[in-house]
MIVO-945683 format. One record per residue: residue in one letter; x, y, z of N, C-alpha, C in turn. Coordinates in nm, 2 decimals. Last residue first. Example, Ala and Ser with C-alpha at 12.3 -4.5 7.8 and 13.67 -1.06 7.14 Angstrom:
2
{"S",{1.28,-0.22,0.71},{1.37,-0.11,0.71},{1.29,0.00,0.79}}
{"A",{1.32,-0.57,0.78},{1.23,-0.45,0.78},{1.32,-0.33,0.78}}
end
This chain:
272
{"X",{15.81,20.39,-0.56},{15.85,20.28,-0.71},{16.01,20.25,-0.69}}
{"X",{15.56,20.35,-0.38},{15.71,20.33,-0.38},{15.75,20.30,-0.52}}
{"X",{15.26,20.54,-0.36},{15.34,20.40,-0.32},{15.44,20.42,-0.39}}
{"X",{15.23,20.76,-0.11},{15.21,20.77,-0.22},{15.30,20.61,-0.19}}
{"X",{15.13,20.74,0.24},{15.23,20.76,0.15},{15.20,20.72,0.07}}
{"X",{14.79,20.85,0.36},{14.90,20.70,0.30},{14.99,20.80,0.32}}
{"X",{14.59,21.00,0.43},{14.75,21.09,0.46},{14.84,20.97,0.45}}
{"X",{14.38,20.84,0.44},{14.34,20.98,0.30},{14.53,20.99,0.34}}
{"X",{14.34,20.67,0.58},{14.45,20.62,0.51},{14.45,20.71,0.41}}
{"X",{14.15,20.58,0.91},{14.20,20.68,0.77},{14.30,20.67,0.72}}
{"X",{14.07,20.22,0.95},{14.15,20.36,0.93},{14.18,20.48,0.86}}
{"X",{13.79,20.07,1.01},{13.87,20.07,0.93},{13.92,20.22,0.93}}
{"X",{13.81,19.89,1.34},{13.78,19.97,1.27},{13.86,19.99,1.12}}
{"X",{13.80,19.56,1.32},{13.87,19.61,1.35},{13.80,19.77,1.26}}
{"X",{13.57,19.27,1.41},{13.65,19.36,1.27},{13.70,19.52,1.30}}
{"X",{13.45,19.17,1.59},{13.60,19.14,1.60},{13.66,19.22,1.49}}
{"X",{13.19,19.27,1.62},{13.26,19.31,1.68},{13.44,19.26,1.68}}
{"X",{13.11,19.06,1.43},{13.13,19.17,1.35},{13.23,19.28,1.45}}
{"X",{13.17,18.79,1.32},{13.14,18.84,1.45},{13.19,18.94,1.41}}
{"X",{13.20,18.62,1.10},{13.11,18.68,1.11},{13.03,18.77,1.23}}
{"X",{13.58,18.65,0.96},{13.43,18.61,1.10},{13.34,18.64,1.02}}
{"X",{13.86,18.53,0.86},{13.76,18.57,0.84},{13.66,18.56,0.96}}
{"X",{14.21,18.65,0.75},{14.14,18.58,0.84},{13.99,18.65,0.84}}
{"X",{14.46,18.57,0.49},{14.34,18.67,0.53},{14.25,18.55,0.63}}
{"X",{14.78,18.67,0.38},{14.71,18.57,0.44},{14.61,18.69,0.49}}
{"X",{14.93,18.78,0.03},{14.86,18.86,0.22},{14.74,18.73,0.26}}
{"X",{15.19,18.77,-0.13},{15.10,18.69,-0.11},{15.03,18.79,0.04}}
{"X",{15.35,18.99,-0.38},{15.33,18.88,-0.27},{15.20,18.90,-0.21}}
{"X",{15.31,19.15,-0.63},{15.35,19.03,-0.67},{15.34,18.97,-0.48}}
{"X",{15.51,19.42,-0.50},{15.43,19.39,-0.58},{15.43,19.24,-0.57}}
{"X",{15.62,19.45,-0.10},{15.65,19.46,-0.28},{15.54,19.35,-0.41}}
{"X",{15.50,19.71,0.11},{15.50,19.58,0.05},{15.54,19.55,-0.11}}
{"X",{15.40,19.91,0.37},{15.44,19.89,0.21},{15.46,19.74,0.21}}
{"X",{15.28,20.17,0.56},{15.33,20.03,0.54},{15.35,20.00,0.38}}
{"X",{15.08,20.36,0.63},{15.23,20.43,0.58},{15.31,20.26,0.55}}
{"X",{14.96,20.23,0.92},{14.96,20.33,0.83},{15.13,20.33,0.78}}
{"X",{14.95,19.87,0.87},{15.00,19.94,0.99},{15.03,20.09,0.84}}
{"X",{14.83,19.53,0.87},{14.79,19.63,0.84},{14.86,19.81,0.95}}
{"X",{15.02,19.26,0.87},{14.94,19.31,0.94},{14.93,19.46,0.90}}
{"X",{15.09,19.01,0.56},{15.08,19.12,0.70},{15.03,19.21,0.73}}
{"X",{14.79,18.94,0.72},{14.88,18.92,0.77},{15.00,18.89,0.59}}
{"X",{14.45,19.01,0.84},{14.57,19.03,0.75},{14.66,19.01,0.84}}
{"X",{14.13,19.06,1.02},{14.25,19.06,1.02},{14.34,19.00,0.94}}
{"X",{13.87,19.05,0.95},{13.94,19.10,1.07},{14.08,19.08,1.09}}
{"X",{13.66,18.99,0.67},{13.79,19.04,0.73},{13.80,19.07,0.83}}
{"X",{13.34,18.84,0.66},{13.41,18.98,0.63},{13.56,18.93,0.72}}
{"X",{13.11,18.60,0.51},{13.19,18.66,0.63},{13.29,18.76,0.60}}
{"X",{13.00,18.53,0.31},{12.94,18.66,0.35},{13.02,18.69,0.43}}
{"X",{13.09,18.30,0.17},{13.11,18.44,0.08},{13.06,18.57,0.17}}
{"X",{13.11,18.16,0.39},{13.21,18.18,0.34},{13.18,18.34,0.25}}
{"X",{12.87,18.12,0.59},{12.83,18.19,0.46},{12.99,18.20,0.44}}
{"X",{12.94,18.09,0.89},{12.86,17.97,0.81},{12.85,17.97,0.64}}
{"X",{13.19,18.12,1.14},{13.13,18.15,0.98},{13.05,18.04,0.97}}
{"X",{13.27,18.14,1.37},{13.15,18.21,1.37},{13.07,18.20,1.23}}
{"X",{13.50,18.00,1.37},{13.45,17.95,1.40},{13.27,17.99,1.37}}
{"X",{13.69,18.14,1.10},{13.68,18.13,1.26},{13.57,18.02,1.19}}
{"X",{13.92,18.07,0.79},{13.75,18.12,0.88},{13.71,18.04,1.00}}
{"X",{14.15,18.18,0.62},{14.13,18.10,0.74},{13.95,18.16,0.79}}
{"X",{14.36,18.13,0.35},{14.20,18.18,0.39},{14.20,18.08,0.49}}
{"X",{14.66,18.23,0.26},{14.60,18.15,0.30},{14.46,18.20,0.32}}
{"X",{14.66,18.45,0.00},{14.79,18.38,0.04},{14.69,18.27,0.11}}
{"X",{14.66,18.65,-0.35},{14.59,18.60,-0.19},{14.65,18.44,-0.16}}
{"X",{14.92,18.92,-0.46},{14.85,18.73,-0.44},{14.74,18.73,-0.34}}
{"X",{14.85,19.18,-0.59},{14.90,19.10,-0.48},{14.85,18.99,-0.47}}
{"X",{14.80,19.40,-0.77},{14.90,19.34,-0.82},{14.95,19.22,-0.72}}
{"X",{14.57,19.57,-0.77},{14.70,19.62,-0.72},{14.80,19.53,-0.70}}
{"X",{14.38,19.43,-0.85},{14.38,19.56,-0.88},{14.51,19.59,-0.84}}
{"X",{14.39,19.19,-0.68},{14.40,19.17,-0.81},{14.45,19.34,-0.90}}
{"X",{14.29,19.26,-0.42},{14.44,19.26,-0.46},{14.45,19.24,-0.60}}
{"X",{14.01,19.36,-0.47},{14.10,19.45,-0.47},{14.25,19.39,-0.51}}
{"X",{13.91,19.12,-0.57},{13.92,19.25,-0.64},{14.00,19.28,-0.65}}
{"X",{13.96,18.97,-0.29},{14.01,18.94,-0.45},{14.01,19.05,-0.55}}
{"X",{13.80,19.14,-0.16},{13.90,19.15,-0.14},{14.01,19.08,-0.24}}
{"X",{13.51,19.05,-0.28},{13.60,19.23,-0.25},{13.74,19.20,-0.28}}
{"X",{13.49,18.78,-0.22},{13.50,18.86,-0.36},{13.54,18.99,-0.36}}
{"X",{13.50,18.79,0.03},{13.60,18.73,-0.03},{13.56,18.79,-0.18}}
{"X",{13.48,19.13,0.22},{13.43,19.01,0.22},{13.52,18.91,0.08}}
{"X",{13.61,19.34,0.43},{13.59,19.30,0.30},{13.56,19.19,0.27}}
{"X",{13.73,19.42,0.68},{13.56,19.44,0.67},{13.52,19.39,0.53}}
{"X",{14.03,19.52,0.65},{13.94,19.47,0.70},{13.82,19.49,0.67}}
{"X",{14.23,19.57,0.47},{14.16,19.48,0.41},{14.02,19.46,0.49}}
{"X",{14.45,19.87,0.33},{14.40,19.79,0.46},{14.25,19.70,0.41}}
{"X",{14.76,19.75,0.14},{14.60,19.84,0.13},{14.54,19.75,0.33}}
{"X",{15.09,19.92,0.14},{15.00,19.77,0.24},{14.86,19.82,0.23}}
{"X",{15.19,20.06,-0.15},{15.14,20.08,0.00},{15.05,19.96,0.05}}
{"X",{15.44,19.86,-0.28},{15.36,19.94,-0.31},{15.26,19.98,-0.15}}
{"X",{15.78,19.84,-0.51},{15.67,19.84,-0.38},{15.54,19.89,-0.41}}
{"X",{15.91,19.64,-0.67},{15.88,19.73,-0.69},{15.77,19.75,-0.55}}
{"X",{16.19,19.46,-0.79},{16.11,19.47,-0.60},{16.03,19.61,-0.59}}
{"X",{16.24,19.45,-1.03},{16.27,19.52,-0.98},{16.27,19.57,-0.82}}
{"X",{16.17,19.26,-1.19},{16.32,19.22,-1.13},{16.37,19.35,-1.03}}
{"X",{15.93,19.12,-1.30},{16.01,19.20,-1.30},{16.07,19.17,-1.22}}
{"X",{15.66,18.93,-1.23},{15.66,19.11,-1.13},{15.76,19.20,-1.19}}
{"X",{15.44,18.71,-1.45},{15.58,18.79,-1.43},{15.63,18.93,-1.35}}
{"X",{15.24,18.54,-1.34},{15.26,18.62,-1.39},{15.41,18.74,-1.39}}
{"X",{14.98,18.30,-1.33},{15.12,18.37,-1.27},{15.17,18.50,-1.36}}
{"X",{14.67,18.28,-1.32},{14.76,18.32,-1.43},{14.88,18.34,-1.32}}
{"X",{14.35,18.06,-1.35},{14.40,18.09,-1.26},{14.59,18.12,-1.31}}
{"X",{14.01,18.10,-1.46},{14.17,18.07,-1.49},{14.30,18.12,-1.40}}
{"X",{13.73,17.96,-1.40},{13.82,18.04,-1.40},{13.97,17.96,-1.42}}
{"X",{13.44,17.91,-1.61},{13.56,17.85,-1.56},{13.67,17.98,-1.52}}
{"X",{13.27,17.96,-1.83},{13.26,18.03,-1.69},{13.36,18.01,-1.62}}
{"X",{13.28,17.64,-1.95},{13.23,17.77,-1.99},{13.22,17.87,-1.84}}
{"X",{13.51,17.37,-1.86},{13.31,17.41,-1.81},{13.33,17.59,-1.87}}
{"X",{13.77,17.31,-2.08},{13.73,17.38,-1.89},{13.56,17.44,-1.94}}
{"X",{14.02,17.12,-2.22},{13.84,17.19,-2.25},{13.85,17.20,-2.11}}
{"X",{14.37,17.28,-2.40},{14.23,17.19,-2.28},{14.12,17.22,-2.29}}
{"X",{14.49,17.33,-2.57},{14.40,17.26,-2.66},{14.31,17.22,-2.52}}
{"X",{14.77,17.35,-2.43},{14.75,17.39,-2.56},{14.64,17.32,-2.56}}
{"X",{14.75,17.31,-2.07},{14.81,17.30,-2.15},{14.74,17.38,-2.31}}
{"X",{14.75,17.37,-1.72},{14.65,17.39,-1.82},{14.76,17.38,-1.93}}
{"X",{14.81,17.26,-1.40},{14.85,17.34,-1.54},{14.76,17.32,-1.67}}
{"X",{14.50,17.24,-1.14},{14.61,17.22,-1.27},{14.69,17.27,-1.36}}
{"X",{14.38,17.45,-1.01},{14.53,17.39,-0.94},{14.61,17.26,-1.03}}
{"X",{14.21,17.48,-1.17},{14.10,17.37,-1.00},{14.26,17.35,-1.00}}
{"X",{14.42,17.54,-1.38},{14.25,17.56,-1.35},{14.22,17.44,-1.25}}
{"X",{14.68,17.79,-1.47},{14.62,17.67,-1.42},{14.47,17.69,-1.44}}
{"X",{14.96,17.90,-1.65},{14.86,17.93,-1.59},{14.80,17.85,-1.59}}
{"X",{15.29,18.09,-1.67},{15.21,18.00,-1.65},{15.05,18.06,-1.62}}
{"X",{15.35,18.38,-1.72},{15.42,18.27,-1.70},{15.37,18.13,-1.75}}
{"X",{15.21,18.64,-1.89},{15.16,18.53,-1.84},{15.25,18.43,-1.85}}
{"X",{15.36,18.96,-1.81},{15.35,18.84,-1.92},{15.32,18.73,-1.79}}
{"X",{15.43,19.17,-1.57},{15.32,19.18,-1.65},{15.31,19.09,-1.76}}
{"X",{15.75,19.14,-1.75},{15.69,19.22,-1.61},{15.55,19.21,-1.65}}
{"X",{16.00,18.91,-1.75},{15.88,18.96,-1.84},{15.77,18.99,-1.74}}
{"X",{16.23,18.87,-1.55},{16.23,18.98,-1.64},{16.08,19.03,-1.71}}
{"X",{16.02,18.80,-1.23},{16.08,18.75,-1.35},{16.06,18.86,-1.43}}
{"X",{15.88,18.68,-0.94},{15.97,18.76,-0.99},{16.00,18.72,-1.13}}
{"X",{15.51,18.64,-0.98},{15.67,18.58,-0.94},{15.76,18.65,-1.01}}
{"X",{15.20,18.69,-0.86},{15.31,18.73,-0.94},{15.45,18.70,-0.89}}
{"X",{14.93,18.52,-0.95},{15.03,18.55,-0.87},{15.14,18.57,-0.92}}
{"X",{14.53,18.56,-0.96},{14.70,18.63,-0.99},{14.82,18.60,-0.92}}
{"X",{14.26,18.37,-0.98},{14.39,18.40,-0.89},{14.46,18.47,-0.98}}
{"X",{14.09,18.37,-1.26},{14.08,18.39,-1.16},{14.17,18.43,-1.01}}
{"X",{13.94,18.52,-1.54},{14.05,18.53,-1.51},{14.06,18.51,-1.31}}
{"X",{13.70,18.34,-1.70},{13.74,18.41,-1.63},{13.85,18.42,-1.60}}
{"X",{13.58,18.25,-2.06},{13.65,18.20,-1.92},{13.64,18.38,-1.87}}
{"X",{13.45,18.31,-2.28},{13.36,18.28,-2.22},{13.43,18.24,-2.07}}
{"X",{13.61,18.35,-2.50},{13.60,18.25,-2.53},{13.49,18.22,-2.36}}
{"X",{13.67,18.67,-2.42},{13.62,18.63,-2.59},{13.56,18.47,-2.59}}
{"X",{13.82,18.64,-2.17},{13.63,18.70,-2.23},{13.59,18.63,-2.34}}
{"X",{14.05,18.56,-2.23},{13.96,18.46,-2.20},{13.79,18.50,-2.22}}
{"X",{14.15,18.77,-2.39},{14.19,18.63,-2.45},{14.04,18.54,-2.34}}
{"X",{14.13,18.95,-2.21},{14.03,19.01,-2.32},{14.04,18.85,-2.40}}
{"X",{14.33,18.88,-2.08},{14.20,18.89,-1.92},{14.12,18.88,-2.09}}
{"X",{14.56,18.88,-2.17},{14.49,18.76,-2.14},{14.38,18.76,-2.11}}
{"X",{14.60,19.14,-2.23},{14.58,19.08,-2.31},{14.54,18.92,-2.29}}
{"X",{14.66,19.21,-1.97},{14.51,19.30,-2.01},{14.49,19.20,-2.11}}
{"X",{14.87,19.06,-1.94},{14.79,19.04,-1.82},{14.63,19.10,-1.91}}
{"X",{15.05,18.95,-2.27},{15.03,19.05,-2.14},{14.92,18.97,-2.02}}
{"X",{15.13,18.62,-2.31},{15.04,18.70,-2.33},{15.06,18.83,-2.20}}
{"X",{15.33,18.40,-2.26},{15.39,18.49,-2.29},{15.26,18.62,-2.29}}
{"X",{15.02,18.19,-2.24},{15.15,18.19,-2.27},{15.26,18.32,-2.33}}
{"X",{14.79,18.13,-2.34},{14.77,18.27,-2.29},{14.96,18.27,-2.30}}
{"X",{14.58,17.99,-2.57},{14.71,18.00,-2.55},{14.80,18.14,-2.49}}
{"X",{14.25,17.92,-2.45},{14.34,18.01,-2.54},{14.50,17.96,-2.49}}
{"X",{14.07,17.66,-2.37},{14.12,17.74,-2.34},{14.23,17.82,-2.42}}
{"X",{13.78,17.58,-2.51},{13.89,17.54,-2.52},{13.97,17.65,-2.46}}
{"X",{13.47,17.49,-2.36},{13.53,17.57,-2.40},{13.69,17.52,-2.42}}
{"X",{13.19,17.25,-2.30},{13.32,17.33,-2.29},{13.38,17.42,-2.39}}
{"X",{12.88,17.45,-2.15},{12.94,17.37,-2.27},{13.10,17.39,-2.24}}
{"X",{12.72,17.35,-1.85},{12.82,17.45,-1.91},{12.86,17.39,-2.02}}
{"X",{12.43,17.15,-1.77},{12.57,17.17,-1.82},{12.64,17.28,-1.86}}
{"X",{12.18,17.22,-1.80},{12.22,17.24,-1.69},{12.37,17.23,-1.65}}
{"X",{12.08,17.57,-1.97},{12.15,17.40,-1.97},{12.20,17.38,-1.83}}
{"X",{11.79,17.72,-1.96},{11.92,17.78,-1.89},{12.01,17.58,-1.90}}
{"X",{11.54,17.74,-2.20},{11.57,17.67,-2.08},{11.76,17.72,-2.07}}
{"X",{11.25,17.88,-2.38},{11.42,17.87,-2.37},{11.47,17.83,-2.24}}
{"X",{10.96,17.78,-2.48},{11.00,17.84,-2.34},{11.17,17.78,-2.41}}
{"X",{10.67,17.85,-2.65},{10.78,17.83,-2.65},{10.88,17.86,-2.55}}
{"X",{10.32,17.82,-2.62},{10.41,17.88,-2.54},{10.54,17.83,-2.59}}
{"X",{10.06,17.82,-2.87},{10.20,17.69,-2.79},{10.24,17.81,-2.76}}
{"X",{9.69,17.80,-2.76},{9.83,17.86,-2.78},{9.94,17.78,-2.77}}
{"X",{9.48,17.73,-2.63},{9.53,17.62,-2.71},{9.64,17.68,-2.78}}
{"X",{9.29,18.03,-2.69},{9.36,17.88,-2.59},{9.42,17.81,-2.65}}
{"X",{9.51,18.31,-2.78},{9.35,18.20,-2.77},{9.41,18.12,-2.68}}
{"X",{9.63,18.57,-2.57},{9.69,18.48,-2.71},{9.55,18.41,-2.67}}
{"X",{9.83,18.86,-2.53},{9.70,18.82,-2.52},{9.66,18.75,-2.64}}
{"X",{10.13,18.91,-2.29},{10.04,18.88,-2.42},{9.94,18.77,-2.44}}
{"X",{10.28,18.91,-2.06},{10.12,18.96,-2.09},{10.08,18.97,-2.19}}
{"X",{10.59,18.77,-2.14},{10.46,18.79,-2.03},{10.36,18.92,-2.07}}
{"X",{10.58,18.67,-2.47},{10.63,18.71,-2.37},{10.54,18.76,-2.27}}
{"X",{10.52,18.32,-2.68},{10.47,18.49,-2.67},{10.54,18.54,-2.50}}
{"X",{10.83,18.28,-2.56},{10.76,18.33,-2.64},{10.61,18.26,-2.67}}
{"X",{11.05,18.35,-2.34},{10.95,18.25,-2.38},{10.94,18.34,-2.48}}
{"X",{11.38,18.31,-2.12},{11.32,18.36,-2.19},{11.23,18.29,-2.30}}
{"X",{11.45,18.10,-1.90},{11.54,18.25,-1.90},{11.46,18.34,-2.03}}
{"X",{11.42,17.86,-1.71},{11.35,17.92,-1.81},{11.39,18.08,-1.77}}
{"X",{11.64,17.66,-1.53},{11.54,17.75,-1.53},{11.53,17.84,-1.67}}
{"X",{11.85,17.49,-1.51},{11.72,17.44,-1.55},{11.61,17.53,-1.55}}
{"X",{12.05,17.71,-1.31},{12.04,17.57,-1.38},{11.91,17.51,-1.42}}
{"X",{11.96,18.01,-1.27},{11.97,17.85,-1.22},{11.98,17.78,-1.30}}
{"X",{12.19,18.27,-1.41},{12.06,18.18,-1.40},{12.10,18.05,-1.35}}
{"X",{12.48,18.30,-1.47},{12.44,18.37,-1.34},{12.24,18.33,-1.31}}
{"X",{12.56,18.14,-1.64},{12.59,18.14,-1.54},{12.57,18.17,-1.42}}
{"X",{12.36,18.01,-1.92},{12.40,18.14,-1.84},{12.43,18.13,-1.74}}
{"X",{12.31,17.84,-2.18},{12.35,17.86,-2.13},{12.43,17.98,-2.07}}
{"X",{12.02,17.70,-2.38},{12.15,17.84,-2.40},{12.21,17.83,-2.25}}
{"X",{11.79,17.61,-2.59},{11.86,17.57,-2.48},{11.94,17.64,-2.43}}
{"X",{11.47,17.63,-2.79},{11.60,17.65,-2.67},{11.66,17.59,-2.58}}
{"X",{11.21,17.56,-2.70},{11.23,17.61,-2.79},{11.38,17.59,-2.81}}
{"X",{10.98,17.32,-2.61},{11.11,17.43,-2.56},{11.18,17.45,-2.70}}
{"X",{10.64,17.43,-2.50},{10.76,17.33,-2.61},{10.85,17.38,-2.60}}
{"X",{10.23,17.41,-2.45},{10.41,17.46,-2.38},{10.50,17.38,-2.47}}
{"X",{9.93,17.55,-2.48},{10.06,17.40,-2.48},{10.18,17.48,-2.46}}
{"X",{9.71,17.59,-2.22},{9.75,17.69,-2.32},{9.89,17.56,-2.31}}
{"X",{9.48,17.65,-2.00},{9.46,17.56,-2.19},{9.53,17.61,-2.27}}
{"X",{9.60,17.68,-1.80},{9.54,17.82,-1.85},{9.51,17.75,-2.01}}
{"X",{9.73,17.47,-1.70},{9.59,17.49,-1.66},{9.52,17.60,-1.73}}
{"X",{9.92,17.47,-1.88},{9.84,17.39,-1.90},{9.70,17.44,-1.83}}
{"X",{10.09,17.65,-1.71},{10.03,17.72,-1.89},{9.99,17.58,-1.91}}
{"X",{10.19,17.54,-1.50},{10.10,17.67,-1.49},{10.03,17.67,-1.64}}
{"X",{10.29,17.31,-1.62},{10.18,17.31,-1.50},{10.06,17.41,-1.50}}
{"X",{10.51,17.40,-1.72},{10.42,17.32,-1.79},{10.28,17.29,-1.72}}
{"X",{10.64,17.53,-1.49},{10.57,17.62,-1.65},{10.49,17.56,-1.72}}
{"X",{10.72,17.33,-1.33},{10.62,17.47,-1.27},{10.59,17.52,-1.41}}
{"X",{10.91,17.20,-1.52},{10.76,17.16,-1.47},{10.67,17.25,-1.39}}
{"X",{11.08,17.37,-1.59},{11.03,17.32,-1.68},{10.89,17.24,-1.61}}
{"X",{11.10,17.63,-1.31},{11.17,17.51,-1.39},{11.05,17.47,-1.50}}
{"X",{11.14,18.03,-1.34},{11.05,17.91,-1.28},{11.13,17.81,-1.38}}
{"X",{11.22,18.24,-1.49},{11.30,18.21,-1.35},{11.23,18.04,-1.31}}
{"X",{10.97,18.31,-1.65},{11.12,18.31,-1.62},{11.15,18.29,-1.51}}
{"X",{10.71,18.36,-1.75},{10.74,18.21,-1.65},{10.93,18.20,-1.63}}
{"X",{10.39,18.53,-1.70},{10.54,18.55,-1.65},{10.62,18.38,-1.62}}
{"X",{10.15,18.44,-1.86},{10.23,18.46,-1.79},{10.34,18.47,-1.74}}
{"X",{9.92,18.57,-2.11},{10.01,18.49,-2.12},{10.11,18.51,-1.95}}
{"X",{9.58,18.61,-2.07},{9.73,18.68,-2.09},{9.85,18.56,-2.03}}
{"X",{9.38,18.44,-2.39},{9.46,18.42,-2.21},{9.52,18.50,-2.23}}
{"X",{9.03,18.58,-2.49},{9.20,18.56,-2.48},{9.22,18.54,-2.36}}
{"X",{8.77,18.57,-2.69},{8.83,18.51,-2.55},{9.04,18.51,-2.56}}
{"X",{8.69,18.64,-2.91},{8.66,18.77,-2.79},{8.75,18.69,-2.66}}
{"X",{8.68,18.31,-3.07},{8.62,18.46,-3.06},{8.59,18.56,-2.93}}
{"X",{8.79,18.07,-3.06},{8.76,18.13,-2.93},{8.77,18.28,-2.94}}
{"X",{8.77,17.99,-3.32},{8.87,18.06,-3.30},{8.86,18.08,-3.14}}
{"X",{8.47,17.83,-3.29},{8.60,17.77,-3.37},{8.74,17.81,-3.33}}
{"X",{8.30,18.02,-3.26},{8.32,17.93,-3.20},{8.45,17.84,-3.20}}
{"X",{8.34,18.19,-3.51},{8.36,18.26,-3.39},{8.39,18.10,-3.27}}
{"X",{8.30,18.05,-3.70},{8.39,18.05,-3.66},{8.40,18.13,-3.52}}
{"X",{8.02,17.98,-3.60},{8.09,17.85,-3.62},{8.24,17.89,-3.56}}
{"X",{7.87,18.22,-3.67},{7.88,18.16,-3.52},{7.99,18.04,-3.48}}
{"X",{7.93,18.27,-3.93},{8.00,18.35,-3.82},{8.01,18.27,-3.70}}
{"X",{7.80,18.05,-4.06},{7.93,18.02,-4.08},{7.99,18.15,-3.97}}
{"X",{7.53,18.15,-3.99},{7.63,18.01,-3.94},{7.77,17.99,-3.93}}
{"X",{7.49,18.35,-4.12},{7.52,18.39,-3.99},{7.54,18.22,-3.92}}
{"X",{7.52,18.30,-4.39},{7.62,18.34,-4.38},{7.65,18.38,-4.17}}
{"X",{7.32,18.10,-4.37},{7.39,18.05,-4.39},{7.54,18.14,-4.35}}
{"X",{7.13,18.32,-4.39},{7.14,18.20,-4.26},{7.23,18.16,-4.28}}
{"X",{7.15,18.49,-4.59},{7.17,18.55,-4.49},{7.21,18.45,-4.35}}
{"X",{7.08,18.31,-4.80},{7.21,18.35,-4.76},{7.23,18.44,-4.66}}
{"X",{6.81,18.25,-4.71},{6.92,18.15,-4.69},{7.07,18.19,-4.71}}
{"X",{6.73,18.58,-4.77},{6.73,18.47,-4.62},{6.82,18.34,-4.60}}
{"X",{6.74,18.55,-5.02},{6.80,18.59,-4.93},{6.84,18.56,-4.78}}
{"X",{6.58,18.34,-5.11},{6.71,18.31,-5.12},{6.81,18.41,-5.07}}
{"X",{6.31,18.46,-5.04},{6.40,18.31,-5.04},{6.51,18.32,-5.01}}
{"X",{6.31,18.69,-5.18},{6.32,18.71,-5.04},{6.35,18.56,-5.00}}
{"X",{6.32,18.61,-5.45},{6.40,18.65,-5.37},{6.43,18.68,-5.27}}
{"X",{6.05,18.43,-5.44},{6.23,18.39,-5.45},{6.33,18.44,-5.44}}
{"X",{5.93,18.64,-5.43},{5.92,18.56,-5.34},{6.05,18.46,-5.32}}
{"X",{5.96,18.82,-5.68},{5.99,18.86,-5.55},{5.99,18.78,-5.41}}
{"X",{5.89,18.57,-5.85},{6.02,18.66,-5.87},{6.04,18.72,-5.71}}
{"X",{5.59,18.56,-5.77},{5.69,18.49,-5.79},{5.83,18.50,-5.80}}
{"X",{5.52,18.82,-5.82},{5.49,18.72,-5.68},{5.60,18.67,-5.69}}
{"X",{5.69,19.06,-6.05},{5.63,18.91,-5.99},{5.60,18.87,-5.91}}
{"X",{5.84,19.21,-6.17},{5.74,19.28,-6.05},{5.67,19.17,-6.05}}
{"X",{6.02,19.10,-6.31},{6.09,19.08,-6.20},{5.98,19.17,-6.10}}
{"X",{5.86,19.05,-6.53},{5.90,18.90,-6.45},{5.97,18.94,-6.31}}
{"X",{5.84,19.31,-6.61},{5.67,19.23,-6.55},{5.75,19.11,-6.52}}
{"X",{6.05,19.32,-6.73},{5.98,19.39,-6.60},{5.92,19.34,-6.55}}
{"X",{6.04,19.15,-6.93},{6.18,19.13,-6.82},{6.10,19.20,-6.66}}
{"X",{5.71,19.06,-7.02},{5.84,19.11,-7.04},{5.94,19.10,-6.93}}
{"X",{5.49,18.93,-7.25},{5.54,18.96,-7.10},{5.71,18.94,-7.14}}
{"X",{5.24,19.14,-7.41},{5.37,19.07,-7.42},{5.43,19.07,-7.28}}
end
């Protein structure tokens, strides 16, 4: 009697098996080579650094590396160029296939506007946190005598009055008067030389004094890099001055013109 055994210890039986193993063996090592082929198996790009660079140096670079590019983003940052790529995705040295999309976030080349707050009557600290929130700056201070000591009189932008509801470029400075009081309160004459224009804004801002005229010699080319040689009024130890006025500032870049800067550790304490 032939039986299940005797069919599977068969020529025949065993030859169909080794058949049909093989074809699933071939078939299964096609479908590897395929995909392997398919995915770019073992092959990766590292992805490169493209911040700071424009929309056409990125598209350039990450094309030749067979890799697509698409902006993802737009966003707006002051302190990046204009039109430059501030942050991608996949991020620099990730290891991606070819034919990857790169997503790149671009810097606008516009500022969005902003509406300006109603600073009006507002302290000085409570204006400076009024404009943060909405993305302005606080830029000139000037202080005019008046009972409300430290309250925002008025306030401008590019030397306009600024009303309820204006739109100003995001970053925009705001330019505040601001109330001194009635009391002529003094304070010690700071010495200015050697400070370049963003310093020296600082400082008078910190201590309550307008900036009055800006004169620059002859020697300047870099406005923001030339430094102080001389105030007016004129810097003299133990000097004073009352809060809220204006110090005209003259500028070089001849460095022998900037006047040593003085010990001032033995000031007088300032004047109330």
């Amino acid at each position: 009697m032939y039986t299940l055994s005797n069919f599977l210890r068969s020529k025949t039986f065993i030859k169909n098996f080794i058949y049909a193993n093989l074809v699933v063996v071939f078939v299964l090592t096609c479908v590897y080579f395929w995909l392997s082929s398919y995915t770019d198996h073992g092959e990766n790009v590292d992805v490169p650094d493209m911040r700071g660079k424009n929309y056409a140096q990125a598209k350039s670079v990450l094309e030749n590396l067979n890799l697509r590019v698409a902006i993802m983003d737009s966003v707006f940052d002051m302190d990046k160029p204009k039109g430059s790529i501030i942050e991608q995705s996949p991020s620099k040295g990730a290891k991606v296939k070819e034919h990857r999309t790169v997503y790149l976030t671009l810097n606008a080349f516009k500022a969005p506007d902003v509406t300006v707050p109603n600073l009006k009557d507002a302290s000085l600290r409570q204006a400076k946190a009024m404009l943060e929130v909405v993305g302005l700056v606080v830029g000139n201070i000037h202080y005019t005598p008046d009972i409300a000591k430290n309250a925002v009189l008025r306030y401008s932008f590019a030397g306009e009055a600024v009303s309820i509801g204006t739109h100003v470029p995001f970053g925009s400075k705001i330019d505040l008067t601001v109330g001194n009081g009635l009391a002529g309160d003094k304070i010690t004459l700071p010495c200015l030389f050697g400070m370049n224009r963003k310093q020296v804004r600082n400082k008078l801002r910190e201590i309550s004094l307008s900036l009055g005229g800006e004169v620059f010699d002859a020697s300047v080319t870099d406005s923001s890099a030339a430094r102080i040689y001389k105030q007016t009024p004129n810097f003299s130890l133990g000097a004073t001055i009352n809060k809220g006025s204006s110090v005209d500032l003259y500028y070089t870049d001849d460095e022998s013109k900037i006047p040593e800067t003085p010990d001032t550790t033995s000031t007088p304490a300032s004047e109330e």
